[in-house]
C-alpha positions in Angstrom: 6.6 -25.8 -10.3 3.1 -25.4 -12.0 2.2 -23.2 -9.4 4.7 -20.7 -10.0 4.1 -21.0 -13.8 1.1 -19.8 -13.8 1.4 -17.1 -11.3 4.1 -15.6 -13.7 1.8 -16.2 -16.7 -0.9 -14.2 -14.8 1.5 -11.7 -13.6 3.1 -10.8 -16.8 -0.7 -10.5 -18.1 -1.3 -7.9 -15.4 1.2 -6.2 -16.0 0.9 -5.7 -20.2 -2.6 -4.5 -19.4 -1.6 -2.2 -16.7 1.2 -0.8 -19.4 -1.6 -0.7 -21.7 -4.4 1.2 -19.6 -2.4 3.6 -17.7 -0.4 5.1 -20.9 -3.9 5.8 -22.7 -5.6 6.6 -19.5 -2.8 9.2 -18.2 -3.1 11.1 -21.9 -7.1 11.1 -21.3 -7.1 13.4 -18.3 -7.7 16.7 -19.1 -5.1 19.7 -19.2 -2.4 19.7 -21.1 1.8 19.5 -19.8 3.2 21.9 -21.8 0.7 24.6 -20.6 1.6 24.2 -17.0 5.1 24.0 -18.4 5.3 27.3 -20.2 1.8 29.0 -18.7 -1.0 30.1 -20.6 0.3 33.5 -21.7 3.6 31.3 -23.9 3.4 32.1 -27.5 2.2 29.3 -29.5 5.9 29.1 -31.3 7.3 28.3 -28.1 5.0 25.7 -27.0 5.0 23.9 -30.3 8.5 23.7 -30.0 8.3 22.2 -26.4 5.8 19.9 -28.1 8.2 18.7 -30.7 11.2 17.8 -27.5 8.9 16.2 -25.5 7.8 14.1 -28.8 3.8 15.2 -27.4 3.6 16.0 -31.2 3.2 12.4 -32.2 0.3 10.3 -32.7 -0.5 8.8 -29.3 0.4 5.3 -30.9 3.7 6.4 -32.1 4.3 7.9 -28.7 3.2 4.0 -27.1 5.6 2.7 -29.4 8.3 4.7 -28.0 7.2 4.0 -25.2 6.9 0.0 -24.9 11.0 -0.1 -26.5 12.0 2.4 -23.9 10.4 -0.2 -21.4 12.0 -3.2 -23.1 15.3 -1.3 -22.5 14.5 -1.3 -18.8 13.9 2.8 -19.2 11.2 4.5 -17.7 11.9 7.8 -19.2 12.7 11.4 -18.1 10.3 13.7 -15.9 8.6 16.6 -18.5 9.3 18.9 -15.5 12.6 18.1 -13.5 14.4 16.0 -16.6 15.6 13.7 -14.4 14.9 9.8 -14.0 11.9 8.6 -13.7 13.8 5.6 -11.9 16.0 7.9 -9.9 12.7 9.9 -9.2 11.5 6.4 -7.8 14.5 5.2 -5.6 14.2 8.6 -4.3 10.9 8.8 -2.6 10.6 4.6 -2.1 12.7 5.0 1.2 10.3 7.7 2.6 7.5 5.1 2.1 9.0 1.7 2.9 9.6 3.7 6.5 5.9 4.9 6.7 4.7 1.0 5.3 7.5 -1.0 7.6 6.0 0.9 11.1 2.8 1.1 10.5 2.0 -2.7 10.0 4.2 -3.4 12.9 2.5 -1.2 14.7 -0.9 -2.6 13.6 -0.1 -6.6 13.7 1.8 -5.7 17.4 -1.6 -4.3 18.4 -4.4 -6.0 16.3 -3.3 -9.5 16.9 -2.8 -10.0 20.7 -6.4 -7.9 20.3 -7.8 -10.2 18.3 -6.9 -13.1 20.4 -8.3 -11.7 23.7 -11.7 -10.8 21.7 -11.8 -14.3 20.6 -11.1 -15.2 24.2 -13.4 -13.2 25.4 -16.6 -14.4 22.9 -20.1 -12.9 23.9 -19.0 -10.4 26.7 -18.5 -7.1 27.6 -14.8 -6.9 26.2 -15.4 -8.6 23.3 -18.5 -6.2 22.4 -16.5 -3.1 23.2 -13.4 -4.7 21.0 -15.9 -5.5 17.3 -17.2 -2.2 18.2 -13.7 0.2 18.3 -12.6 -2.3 15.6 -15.7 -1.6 13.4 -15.3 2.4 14.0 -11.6 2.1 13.2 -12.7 1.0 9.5 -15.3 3.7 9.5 -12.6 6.3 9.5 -11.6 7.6 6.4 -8.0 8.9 6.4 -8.8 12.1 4.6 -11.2 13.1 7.5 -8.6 11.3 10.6 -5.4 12.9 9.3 -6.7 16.4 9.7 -8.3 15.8 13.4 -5.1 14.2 14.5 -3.1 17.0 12.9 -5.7 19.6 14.8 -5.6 17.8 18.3 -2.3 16.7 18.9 -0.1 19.6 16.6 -1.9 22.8 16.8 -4.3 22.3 20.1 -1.4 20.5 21.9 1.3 20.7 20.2 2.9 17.9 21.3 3.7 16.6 17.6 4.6 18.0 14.0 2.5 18.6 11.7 4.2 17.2 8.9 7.7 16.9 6.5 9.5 13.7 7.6 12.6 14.2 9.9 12.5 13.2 13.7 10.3 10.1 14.6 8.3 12.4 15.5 7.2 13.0 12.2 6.0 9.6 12.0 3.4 9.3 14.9 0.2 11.1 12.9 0.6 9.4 9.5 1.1 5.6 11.1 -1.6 6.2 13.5 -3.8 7.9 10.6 -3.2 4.5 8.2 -3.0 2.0 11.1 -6.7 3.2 12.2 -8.5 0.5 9.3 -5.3 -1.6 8.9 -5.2 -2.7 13.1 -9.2 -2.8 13.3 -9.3 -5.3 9.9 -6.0 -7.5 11.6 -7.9 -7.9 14.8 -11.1 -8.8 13.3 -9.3 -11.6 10.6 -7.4 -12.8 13.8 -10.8 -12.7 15.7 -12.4 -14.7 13.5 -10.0 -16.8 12.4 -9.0 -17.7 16.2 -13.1 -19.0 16.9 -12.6 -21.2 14.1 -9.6 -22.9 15.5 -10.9 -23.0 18.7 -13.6 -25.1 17.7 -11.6 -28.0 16.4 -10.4 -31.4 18.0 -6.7 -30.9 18.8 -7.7 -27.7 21.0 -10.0 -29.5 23.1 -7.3 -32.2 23.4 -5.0 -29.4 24.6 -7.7 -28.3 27.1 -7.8 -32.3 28.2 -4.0 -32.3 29.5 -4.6 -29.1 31.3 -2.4 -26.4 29.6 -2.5 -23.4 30.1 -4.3 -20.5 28.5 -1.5 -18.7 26.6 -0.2 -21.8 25.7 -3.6 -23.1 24.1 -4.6 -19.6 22.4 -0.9 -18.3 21.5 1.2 -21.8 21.2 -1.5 -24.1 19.1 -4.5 -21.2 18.0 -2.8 -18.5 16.9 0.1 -20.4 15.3 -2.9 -22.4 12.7 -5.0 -19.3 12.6 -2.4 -17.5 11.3 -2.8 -18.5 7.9 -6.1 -16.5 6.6 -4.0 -13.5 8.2 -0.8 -14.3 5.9 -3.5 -12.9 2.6 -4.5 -9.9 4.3 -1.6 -8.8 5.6 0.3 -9.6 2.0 -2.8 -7.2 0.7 -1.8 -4.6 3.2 1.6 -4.5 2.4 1.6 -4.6 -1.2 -1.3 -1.4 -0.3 1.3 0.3 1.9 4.3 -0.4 0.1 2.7 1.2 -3.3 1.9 4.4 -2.1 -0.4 6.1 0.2 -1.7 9.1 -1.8 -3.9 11.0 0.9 -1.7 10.4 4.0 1.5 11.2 2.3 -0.2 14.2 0.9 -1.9 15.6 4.1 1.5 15.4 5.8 3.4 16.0 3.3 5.5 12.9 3.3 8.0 12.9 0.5 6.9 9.1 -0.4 5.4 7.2 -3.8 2.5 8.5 -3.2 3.4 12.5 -3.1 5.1 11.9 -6.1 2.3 9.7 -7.9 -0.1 13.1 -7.0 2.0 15.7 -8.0 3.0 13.8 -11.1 -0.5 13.8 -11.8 -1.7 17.1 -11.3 1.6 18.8 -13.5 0.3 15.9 -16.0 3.5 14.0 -16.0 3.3 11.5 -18.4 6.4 9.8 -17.9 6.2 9.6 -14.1 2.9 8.9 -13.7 3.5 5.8 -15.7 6.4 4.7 -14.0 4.6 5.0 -10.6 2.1 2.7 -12.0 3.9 0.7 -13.0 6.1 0.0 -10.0 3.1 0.3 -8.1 1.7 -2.8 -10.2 5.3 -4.9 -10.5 5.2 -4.5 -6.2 1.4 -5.7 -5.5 1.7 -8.9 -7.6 5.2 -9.5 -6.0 4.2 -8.9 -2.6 0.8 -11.3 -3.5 3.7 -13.7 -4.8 5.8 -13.9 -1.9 2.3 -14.4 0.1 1.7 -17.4 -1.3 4.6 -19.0 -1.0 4.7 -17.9 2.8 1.8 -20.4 3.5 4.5 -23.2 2.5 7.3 -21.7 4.7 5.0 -21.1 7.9 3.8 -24.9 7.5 5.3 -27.6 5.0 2.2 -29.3 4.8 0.2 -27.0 2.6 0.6 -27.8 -1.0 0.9 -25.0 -3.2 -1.2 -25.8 -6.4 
């Protein structure tokens, strides 16, 4: 029961200070709202009195005030621009995300694993080389530079696949191959090294001793120990995932949590923006949460402390 104590305490800390930063931080960036509301050409009546409904008028701790109750009303706020929810702004776009998140680490642990496995397998030769190496040029890849080359080759020289929107699963072949580049090559090289250390102990050479077989030694007894060290990182991917990816979902234009986090913050969207945050924040540590309590469920031996 201590344990889950103090991962609250240390939650809810988190979280005040992630209120605390982003509100003061989101007012700090230059340019502001009501301009790109009304343009620069608005007479200064008019904007003062856009000023005034959005309460921009008030000192920025007034408007933290306001703020903070709204939030212990379980109320986000309106969107500057739309009016609507920020909540309902939220629900909206989650869906399009949990899709992109849910496929691409299934796609990733489906491949990275069994690959990780066979590399470990496979220690010192050829396969094994040629595996670290696509692995370590996997994590080289940044998205912003893959998403555009995929989009290049297989949409406009090709055309096999869309270019982006979300509708057919079609749509969903670039983006999960674009963020599964890093996520498989990291998954097969914490299964890779987590495998050589299991490998190494007692109860495997006892298994080699009554003659099992290979899938039974690496799959049955290796992989099911070695599976723990993989539980973190794949918690830290999904709670990544899960919160938004901003350049992906922007490249392809995927109407997810991270779209809306971008656009938020280029119309200077103080409301949303925060909200974003926010959930983004409230997911991560319950996602890191629910990972910590997985190494209990997966074996009833560890202790959680």
């Amino acid at each position: 029961m201590s344990f889950f104590l103090i991962k609250l305490r240390y939650s809810f800390f988190v979280i005040c200070a992630v209120v605390t930063f982003s509100f003061f931080l989101i007012h700090m960036i230059p340019g502001d709202p009501v301009d790109i509301m009304l343009g620069d050409s608005a007479e200064l009546a008019d904007k003062v009195a856009l000023e005034k409904e959005l309460n921009l008028n008030l000192p920025l701790f007034t408007q933290f005030k306001i703020y903070l109750q709204n939030l212990l009303n379980f109320h986000l706020g309106h969107s500057l621009f739309s009016k609507r929810s920020v909540s309902q702004l939220i629900m909206d776009r989650l869906p399009a995300t949990l899709e992109l998140s849910f496929f691409t680490l299934l796609f990733s642990c489906l491949i990275g694993i069994p690959l990780g496995v066979f590399s470990a397998q496979k220690k010192g030769k050829f396969w094994d080389h040629f595996l670290r190496a696509q692995s370590l040029a996997g994590l080289s890849l940044p998205s912003f530079w893959l998403a555009p080359l995929l989009i290049y080759l297989f949409s406009i020289q090709l055309n096999w696949l869309p270019v982006s929107e979300k509708g057919t699963w079609g749509h969903l072949i670039l983006p999960v191959l674009t963020l599964s580049s890093g996520i498989l090559a990291l998954i097969m090289q914490m299964t890779r090294t987590s495998m050589l250390n299991e490998l190494n102990q007692d109860y495997i050479r006892s298994v080699r001793a009554k003659g099992q077989s290979s899938f039974f030694i690496y799959y049955v007894h290796g992989l099911s120990n070695a599976i723990f060290p993989l539980l973190t990182i794949i918690g830290m991917i999904l709670g990544s995932l899960l919160t938004g990816t901003v350049i992906v979902e922007t490249i392809f234009d995927w109407p997810g949590l991270g779209r809306l986090l971008f656009e938020s913050i280029q119309n200077r969207d103080y409301p949303v923006v925060q909200g974003c945050v926010l959930f983004i924040s409230i997911t991560y540590i319950a996602v890191n949460f629910l990972t910590d309590i997985s190494y209990q469920l997966f074996n009833p031996k560890v202790k959680l402390q």
